[in-house]
N, C-alpha and C positions, 0 to 999 in steps of 0.2 A: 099493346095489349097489357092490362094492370097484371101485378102481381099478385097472387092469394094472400090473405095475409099470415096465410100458416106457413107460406116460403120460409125458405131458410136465407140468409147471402150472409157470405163471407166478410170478414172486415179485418182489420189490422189484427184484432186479439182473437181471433179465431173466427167460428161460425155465431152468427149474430140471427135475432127472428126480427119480424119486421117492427115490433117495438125495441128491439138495442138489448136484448136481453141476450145473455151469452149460451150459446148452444154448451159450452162444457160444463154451466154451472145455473142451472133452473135458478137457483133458489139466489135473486140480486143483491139478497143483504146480506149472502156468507161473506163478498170480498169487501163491504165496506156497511156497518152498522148505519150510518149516515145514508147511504146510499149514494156518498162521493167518495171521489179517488184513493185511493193510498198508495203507497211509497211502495217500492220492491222489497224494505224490512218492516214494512207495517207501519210508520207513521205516516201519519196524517201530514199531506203536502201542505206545505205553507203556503197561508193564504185561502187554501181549497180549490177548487175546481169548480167555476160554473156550472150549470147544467142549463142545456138548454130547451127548446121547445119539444116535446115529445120523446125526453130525457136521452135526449143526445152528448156524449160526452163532449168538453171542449179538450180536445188531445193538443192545442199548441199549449194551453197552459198548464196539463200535466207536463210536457216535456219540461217545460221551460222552470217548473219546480224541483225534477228529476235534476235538472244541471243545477241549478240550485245548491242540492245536497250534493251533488257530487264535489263539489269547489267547496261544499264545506268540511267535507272528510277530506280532500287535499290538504287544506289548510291544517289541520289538525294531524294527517303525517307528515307533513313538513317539518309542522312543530315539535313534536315528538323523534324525528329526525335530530330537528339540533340540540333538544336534550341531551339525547345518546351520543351526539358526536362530543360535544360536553365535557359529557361524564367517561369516556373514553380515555381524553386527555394526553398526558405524550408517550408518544412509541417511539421505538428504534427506527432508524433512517428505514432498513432491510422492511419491517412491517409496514411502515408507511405506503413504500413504493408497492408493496402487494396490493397491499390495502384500497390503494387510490388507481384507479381504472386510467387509460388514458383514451380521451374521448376519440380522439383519430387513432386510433389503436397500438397496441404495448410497443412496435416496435419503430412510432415516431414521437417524436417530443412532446411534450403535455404542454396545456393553458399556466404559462407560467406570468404572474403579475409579482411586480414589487413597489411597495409603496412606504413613504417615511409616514412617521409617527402622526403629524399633520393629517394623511389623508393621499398628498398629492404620488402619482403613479411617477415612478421612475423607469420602470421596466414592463413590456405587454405586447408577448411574442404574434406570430402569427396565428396559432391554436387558441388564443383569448379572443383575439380579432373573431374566429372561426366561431366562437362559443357565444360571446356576448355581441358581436355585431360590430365593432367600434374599431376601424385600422389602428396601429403602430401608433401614428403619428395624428391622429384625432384622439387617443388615450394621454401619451405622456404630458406628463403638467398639469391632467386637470386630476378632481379631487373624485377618489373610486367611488364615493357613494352618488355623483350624479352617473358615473357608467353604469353601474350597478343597481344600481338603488338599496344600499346592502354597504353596513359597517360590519365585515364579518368577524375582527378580532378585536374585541374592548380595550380601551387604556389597561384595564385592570389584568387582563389575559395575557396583555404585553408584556407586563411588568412581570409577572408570574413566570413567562418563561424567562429564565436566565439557566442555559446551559453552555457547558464546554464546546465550543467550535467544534473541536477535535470529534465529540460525542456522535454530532449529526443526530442530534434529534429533531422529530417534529410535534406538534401534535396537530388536532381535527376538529373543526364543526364543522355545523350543518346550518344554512343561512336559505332564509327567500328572495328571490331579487328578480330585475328583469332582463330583457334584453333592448338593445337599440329601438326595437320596432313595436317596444312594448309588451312585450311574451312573457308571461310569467314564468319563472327557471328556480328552480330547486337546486344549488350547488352544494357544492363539498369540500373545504377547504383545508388542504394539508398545510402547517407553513410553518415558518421557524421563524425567529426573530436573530436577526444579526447586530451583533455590537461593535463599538469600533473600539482602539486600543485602552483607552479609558472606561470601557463597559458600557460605556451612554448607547441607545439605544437609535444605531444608524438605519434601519429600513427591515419593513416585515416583508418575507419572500413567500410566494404560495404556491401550489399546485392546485388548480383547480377544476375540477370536474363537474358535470351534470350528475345528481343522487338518485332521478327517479327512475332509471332502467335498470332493475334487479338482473335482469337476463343477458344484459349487456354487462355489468360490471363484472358475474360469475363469468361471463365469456372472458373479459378481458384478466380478471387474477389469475386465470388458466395461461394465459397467452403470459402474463407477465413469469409464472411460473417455470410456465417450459422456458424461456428464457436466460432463468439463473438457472434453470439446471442444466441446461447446455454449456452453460459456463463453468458452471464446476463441474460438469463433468469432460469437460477438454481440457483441465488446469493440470500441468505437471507436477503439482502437489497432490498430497494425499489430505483429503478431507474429510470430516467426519463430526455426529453429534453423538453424545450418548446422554443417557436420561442420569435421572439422579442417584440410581441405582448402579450406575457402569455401566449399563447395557444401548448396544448398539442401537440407534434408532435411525439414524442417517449416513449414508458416504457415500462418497462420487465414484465411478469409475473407475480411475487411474488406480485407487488404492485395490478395489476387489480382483484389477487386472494384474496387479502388481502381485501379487497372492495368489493367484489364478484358479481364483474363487469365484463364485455367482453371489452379488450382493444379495440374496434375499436369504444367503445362510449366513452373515454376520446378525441379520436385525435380531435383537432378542436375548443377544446372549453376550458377555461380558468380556472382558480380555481373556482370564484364564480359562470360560468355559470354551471360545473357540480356538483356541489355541494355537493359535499362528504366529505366538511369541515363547521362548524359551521360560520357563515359571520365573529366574529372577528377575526377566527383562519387560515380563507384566508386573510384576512388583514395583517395579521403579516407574514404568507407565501412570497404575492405580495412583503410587504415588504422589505425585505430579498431579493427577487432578481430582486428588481430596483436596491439596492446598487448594489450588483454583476456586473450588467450590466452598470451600470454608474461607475464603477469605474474601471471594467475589470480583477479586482483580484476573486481568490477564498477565498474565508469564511468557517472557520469551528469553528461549533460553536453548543454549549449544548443548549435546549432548551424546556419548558415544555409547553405543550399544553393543553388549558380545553375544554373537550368534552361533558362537562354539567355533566357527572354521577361522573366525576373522571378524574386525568389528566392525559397526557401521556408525557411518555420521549423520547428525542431522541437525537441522535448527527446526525449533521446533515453537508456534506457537499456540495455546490454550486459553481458552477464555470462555467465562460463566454463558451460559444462553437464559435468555429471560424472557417471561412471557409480555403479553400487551398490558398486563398488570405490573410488571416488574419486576415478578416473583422470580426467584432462582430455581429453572426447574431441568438444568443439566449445563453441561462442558461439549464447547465445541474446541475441535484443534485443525489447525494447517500445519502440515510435516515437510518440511523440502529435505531428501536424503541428498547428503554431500559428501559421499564416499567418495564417489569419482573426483569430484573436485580435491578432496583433500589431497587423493592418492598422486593426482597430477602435481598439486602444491608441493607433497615431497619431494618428486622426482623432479622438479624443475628446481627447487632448491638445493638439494643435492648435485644436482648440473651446477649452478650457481655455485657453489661452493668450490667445482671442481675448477671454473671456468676461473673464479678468483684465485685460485691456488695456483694456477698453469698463469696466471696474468703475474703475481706476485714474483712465480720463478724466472719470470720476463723480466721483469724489471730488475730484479737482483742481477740478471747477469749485463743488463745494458746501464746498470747502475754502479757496475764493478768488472766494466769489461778490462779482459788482461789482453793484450796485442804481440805477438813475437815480430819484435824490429829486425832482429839476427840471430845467429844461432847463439847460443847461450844466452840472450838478453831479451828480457821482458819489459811492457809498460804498461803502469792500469793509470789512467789519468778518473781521476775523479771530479765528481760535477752534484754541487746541490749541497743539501745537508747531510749529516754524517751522524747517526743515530747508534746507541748500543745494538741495536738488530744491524743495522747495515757494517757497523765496524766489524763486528762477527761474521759478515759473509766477507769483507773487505779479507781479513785473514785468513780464512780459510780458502777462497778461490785464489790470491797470492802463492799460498804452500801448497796447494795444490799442483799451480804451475809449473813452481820451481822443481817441485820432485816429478811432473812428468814428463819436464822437455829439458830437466837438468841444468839447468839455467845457471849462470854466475853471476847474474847483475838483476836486478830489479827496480826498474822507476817506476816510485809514486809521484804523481803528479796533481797538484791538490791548487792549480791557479783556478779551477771554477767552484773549491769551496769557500763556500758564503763566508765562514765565520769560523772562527779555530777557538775554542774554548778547551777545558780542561780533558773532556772526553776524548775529541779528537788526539788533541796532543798525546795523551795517554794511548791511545788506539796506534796510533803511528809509531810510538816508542815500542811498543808492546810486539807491534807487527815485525818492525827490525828486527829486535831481538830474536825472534823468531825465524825467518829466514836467516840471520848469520848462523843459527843454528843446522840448517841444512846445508849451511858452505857456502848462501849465496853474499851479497853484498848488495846494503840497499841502498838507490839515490833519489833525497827528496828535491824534487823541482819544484818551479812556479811559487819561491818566499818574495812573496809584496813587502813592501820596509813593513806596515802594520802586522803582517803574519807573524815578520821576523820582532816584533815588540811582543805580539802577543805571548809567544813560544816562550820568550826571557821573562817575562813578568809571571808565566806560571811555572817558570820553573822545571820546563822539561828537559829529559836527560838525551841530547841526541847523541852520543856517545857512539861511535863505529857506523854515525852516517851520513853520507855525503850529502852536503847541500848545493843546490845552483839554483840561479834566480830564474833561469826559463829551462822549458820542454827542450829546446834545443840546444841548448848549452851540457846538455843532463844525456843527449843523445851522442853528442859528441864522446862525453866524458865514455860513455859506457861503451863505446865500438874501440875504444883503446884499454885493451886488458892487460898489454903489460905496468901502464900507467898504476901507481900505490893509490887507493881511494885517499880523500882528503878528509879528515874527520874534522867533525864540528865539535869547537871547543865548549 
């Protein structure tokens, strides 16, 4: 059974009457003056749109205009993509990595490629594999613009970057390129140029991402975010930014716990206005990072602080914070307090001290030990060198002896010192004398023919003391007391 031709039927773009005319719009020449197609912003489809027998529209070749324009506004944000990555130019390692998404997500490795100045890839993890289509080992060697289809850093770019290793900077564009299977890919190219020790120009490194998922990349600086702030905020350092004014703008954890504060009552406010430092010990803070900031370097530097009961330590580092311009727009610092550590370094050095001092009185006495052979007769046999400090305990542990065990005899016994010079000589006259002073009577033992030359050649005075050429000859002499000593002429 026919239709009326006043029916209505349905069609793709609404209710249609049985001429093609549209139920929502009587009048066919509001949506195109022609009476053909137009574009979802009013142009006119390229090429046009047939029309066919009883002005039926040909809808595959609007579609097929619609993709048209759409690849051609792609192209044109691509392009305007790599202007701005461009004119971006280089940021801080810290910005970078925010900045650049990573395609398998913030907490595994990113599409890392490296290639020399030539072209040819040296390096192209599995995440590039993942990104551009191309394993490991079907990349290395060959030259990125057949991976790619994409020279994304010029001779000239190269050349332009020349920074400090140390710096870790990078900078960005933005490139078209494809993939293995032929896919058109909009990337993002973070990279640095590394040099070798002559500065020549060893191999550009990248990170590289896909540019067209807005909603992905804000997902992913989220994710890389929370990240470093997980990090700083579990760091036993105290961390911190402040703007150019002094005031708080940023700090981790440990420091608002260390203070046993709520970090949202530091933001805003400046050392002296929160005052959780003594007024001089903000003064010298402030001070510290106006330098910083008027001179644009970092400072690191040991510093004690008084907090009225007792001081504290810390090492302390400070450094400019700069925008993605470069502009100087505050001071961040990392603080490690080393109170504790110091306080242990005293007290382990004052042990030290003690342990050497108890070691020294060691050796003095096994360096000058006195032996009682008998009763009234002592022996110190001496061994090594013979120093003004050791001649001085040599005499005083000798009269010491002699006056607490009374003693009538004393041998020095000097066959294991090294070397008899003027000092010795002089020590050992001196010592005599001294003990004949208390009553005793001294006998030197152990004279080698060379001791007995050296003794005559300097001219020492052994006057009132016996000599014998050994330890036991010298033990003999001294267990016979009624025996007259023998004095040395």
């Amino acid at each position: 059974m026919g239709r009326d031709r006043g029916e209505r039927t349905s069609g793709p773009f609404g209710h249609a009457d049985a001429n093609g005319a549209s139920g929502g719009d009587h009048d066919s020449e509001a949506g195109s003056p022609a009476g053909g197609p137009c574009q979802l912003d009013g142009i006119p489809a390229p090429g046009g749109a047939s029309a066919r027998g009883d002005d039926e529209i040909d809808y595959k070749a609007e579609c097929a205009a619609l993709r048209a324009r759409v690849e051609e506004l792609e192209n044109e944000l691509a392009s305007r993509r790599g202007e701005l990555g461009r004119e971006r130019g280089s940021v801080s390692a810290a910005a970078a990595y925010l900045d650049a998404p990573f395609p398998l997500g913030a907490t595994q490795v990113p599409a890392l490629i490296h290639w020399r100045v030539d072209g040819t890839v040296t390096r192209w993890n599995d995440a590039a594999g993942c990104l551009f289509g191309w394993s490991e080992g079907e990349a290395v060697g060959r030259r990125l613009s057949e991976l790619v289809a994409a020279d994304p850093v010029s001779p000239e770019e190269v050349q332009a970057f020349n920074h400090d290793p140390g710096e870790s900077h990078f900078a960005t564009t933005t490139s078209a390129g494809r993939t293995r299977e032929g896919d058109a890919i909009t990337c993002r190219w973070t990279y640095a140029v590394l040099r070798d020790e002559r500065g020549d120009v060893r191999e550009i490194a990248a990170i590289v991402d896909e540019g067209d998922d807005a909603r992905q990349r804000e997902r992913l600086m989220h994710e890389g975010y929370q990240m470093l702030r997980q990090l700083v905020d579990n760091s036993p350092n105290v961390m911190f930014i402040k703007d150019s004014e002094g005031r708080y703008v940023f700090l981790n954890r440990h420091y608002a716990r260390a203070l046993g504060r709520h970090v949202i009552e530091f933001l805003g406010k400046d050392e002296h206005e929160f005052g959780a430092t003594p007024p001089g010990v903000a003064d010298r803070i402030v001070e510290k990072e106006r330098e910083v900031f008027a001179s644009g370097q970092a400072m690191r530097y040991q510093e004690v602080l008084d907090y009225g009961s007792q001081n504290f330590y810390f090492f302390t580092v400070k450094f400019p914070v700069r925008n993605e311009r470069g502009e100087l727009v505050g001071v961040g610092g990392v603080v490690r307090e080393d109170t504790d550590l110091r306080r242990a370094e005293a007290e382990r050095a004052a042990l030290q001290e003690q342990i050497i001092a108890a070691q020294q009185e060691a050796l003095r006495e096994l360096s000058t030990p006195l032996i009682p052979l008998a009763d009234g007769v002592l022996v110190m046999p001496l061994v090594g060198t013979v120093d003004s400090a050791r001649a001085g305990q040599i005499m005083e542990t000798l009269l010491t002896g002699i006056s607490s065990q009374r003693a009538h005899t004393a041998i020095l016994d000097i066959t294991g010192v090294r070397a008899v010079d003027t000092l010795v000589a002089d020590a050992l006259t001196r010592t005599a004398r001294a003990a004949q002073m208390l009553g005793a009577r001294v006998v030197l033992t152990g004279i080698r023919p060379e001791v007995a030359r050296a003794l005559i050649e300097l001219g020492a005075d052994l006057t009132g003391i016996v000599t014998m050429g050994t330890l036991q000859s010298g033990i003999a002499y001294a267990l016979r007391p009624t025996e007259r000593p023998r004095a040395a002429r």
